[in-house]
N, C-alpha and C positions, 0 to 999 in steps of 0.2 A: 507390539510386534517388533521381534527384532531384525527383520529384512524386510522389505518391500521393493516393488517390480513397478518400473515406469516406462511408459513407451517413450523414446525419445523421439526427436526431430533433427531431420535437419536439413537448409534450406536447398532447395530442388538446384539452383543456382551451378552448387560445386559439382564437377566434375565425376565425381564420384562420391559417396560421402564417408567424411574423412572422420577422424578417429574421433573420438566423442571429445569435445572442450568443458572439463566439468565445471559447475559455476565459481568454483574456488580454483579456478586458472585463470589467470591473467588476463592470457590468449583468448578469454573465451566472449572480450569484451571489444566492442569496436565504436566508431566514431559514426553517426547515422545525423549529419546535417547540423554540426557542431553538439549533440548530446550523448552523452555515452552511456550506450546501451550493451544489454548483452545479447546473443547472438538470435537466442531464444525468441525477441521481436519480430515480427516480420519486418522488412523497411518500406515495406509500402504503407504499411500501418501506420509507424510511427510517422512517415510524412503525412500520413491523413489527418493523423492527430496535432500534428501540430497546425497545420491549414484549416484548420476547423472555425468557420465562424459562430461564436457562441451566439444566441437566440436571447431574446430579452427577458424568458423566464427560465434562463438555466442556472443549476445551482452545482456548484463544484465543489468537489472533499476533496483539497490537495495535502501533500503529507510527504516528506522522505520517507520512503519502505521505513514499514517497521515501526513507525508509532502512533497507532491504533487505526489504521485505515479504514479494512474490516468491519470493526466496532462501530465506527462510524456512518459508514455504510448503513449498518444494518440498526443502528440507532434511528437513523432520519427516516428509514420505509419503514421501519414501526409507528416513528410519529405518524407519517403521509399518512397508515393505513390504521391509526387506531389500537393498537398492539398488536396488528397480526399481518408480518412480514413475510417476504416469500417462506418456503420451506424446500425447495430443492436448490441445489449452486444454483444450476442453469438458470431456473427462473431468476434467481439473485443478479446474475451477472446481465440479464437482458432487462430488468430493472434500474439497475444501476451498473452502467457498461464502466469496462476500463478502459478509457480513451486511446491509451497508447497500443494496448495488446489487439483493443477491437476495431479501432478505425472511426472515424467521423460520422460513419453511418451506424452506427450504435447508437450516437446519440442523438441521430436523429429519428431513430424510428422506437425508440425507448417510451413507456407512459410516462405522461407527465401529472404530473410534477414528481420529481425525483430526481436524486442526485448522481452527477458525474466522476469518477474517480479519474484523477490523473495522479502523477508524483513528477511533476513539470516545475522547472522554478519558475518564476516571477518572471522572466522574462523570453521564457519558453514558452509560456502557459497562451492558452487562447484565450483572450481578455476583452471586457467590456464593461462599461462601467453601467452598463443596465441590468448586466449579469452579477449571481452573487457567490462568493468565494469562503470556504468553512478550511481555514488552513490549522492543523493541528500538532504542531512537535513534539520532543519527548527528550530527554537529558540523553548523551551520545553513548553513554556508558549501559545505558540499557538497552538503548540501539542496536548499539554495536553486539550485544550477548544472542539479542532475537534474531538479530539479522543473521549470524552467523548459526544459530540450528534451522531455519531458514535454509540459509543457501547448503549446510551439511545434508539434508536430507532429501538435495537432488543431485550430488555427489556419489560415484558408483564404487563399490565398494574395494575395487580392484586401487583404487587411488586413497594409499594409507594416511599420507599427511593429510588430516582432515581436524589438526587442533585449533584450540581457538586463540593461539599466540599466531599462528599463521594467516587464520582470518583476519586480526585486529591490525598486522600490517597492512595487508589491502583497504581495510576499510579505513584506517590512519591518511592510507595513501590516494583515495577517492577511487580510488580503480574498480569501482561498481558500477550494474544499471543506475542510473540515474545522478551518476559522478560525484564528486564531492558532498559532504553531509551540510558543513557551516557553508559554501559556499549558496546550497539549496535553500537553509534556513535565513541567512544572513539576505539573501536576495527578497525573503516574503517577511520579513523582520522590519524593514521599512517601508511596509504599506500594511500594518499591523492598526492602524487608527485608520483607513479609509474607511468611509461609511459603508460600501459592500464589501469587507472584509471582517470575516468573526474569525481572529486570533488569538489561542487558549494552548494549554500545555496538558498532554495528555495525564502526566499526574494533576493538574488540577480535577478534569474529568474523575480520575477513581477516584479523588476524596471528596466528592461531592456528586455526585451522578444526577440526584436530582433536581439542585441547581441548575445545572451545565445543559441537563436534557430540556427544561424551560426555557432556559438563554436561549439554547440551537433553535427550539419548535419557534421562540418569538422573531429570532431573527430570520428563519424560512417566510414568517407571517404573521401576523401579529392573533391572527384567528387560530393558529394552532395551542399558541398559549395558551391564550383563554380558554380553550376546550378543555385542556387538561388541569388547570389551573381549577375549573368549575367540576371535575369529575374526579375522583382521587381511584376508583376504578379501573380507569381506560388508563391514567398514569403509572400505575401501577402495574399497569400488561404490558405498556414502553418500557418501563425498566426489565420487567421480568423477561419480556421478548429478545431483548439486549445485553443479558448476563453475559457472563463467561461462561455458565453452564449450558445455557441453550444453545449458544452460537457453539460450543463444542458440538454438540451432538447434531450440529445441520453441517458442520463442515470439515469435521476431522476424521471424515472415510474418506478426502481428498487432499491429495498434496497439492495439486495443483487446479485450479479452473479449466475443466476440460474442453477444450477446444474441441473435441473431437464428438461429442452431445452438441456442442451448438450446430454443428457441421449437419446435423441430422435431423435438424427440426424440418417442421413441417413449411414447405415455399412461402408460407403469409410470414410465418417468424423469423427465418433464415436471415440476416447479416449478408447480404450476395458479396460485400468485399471482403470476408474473411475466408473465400476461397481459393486466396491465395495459401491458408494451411493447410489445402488438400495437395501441394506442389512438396511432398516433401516427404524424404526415404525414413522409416521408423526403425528402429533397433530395440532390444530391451535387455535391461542390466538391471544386476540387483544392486539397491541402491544401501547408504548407511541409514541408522536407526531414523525411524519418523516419531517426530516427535509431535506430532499436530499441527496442522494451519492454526490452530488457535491453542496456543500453548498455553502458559502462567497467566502471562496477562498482568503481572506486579511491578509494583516499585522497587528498585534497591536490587534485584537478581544479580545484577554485576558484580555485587560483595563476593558472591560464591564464584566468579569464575578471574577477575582481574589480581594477580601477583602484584605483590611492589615496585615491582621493575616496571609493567606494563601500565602501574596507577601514575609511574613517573613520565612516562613517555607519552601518556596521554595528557598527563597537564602541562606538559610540556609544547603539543599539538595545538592544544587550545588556547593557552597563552598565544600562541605565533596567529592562529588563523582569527582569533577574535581583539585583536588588540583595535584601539579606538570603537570598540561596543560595546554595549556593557549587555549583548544578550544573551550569555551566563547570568546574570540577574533573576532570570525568567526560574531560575532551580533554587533559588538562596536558602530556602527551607527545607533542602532534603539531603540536605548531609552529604552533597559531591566532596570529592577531596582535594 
């Protein structure tokens, strides 16, 4: 489709509500208790998220946006359940809440066992060393490509500059939710060997899936392995439940996780602190091309959108922001430049 229509938001707070901030403005980004979010968050949320005492059996997907969170997600509720994971968002999201968007009580009225998503760094994160942590990266360069049709197709169509030489300055420049990319990675990069922490690369993930989905099920549990390890059936409907092709077809009639379905459920289901998104004036624009919450999903896509100029300016970024690390290491095998 080449237009789509979004209800927007925006917080009940301002005075009036003021001209739409699209996610590729600047302005549209603020400081919420030293993390930078964009406006989108509620701020009672993110403080809930951040105050959150994790529980001795919770299990967390932390990730910079953009390198396979989702997948992730919807990998471990296939383990939990045997191959057969939610099948609407909603259910998905009250499965496995997003910490930051849904608040503290997501995860506490969530089934268990299942996993938590946040995109916290290391020392934002709600933490415990009884709790256990599935932190997954992804080389910046393809980051940076997803993130940026990502943030284009909540960009409304009346705001032209919407290239991806423009996006790769901001995101060069950290001035995203969830701030800087190395400073994110580089924070959960030394605690990559704690014993509750399973630290992997999401190209290692696509070239091996069914490695990577055994490692994950063993370290949720050691009994999930074995299950599958003993059944090639049930492992077989974890992988198949966890494509790119099925996870398309459950989540690419949404740009966004609807806040506004969760808002409707029934009083036992309901989230009672995400009634702060009913505090807030809608508008609707038509937005630029959607390209799917669940796009490519590949290695290497950055070949097709980074010039010379921009391949210079990014190893240029990365030399400055990783010097004394060596974790560009983590990519040695995939032909970065």
């Amino acid at each position: 489709m080449d237009v789509v229509k979004l209800m927007y938001s925006y917080c009940f707070f301002f005075h009036r509500p003021p001209p739409w901030l699209p996610v590729m403005n600047p302005d549209a980004y603020r400081d919420v208790d030293g993390l930078w979010m964009h406006s989108f968050f509620h701020e009672d949320m993110v403080r809930s998220a951040l105050a959150y005492s994790p529980q001795p059996d919770d299990l967390f997907i932390v990730t910079y946006p953009k390198c396979g969170t989702t997948w992730m997600q919807y990998l471990i509720l296939s383990i939990l359940s045997k191959g057969h994971p939610p099948k609407t968002v909603t259910d998905f999201m009250l499965a496995s809440p997003f910490l930051e968007m849904m608040g503290a009580e997501s995860a506490e009225m969530m089934p268990r066992p299942g996993p938590i998503k946040t995109h916290l760094p290391f020392d934002r994160q709600p933490y415990s060393e009884q709790a256990k942590y599935i932190y997954v990266t992804r080389n910046p360069y393809d980051v940076c490509v997803s993130f940026y049709y990502y943030m284009r197709c909540f960009t409304p169509r009346r705001v032209e500059d919407v290239s991806f030489a423009k996006f790769h300055e901001m995101f060069l420049s950290g001035k995203l939710a969830f701030g800087p990319y190395f400073d994110h990675l580089l924070s959960w990069y030394e605690h990559r060997n704690d014993p509750n922490v399973l630290f992997f690369t999401y190209e290692e993930m696509k070239k091996d899936p069914k490695f990577w989905t055994l490692k994950i099920a063993d370290f949720i549990d050691k009994q999930y392995g074995d299950e599958l390890r003993k059944d090639d059936t049930m492992l077989q409907a974890v992988l198949d439940a966890s494509s790119l092709k099925n996870m398309q077809g459950v989540f690419n009639d949404h740009i966004q996780p609807d806040v506004k379905d969760l808002l409707c459920l029934p009083p036992e289901r309901r989230i009672k602190s995400m009634e702060v998104y009913r505090e807030r004036t809608v508008i609707e624009e038509e937005l630029h091309q959607y390209t799917g919450f669940v796009r490519k999903g590949i290695v290497g896509d950055w070949r097709a959108h980074f010039t010379p100029e921009l391949i210079e300016k990014t190893k240029s970024w990365i030399h400055e922001k990783t010097r004394g690390s060596d974790v560009m290491a983590l990519w040695k095998d995939i032909d970065l430049p």
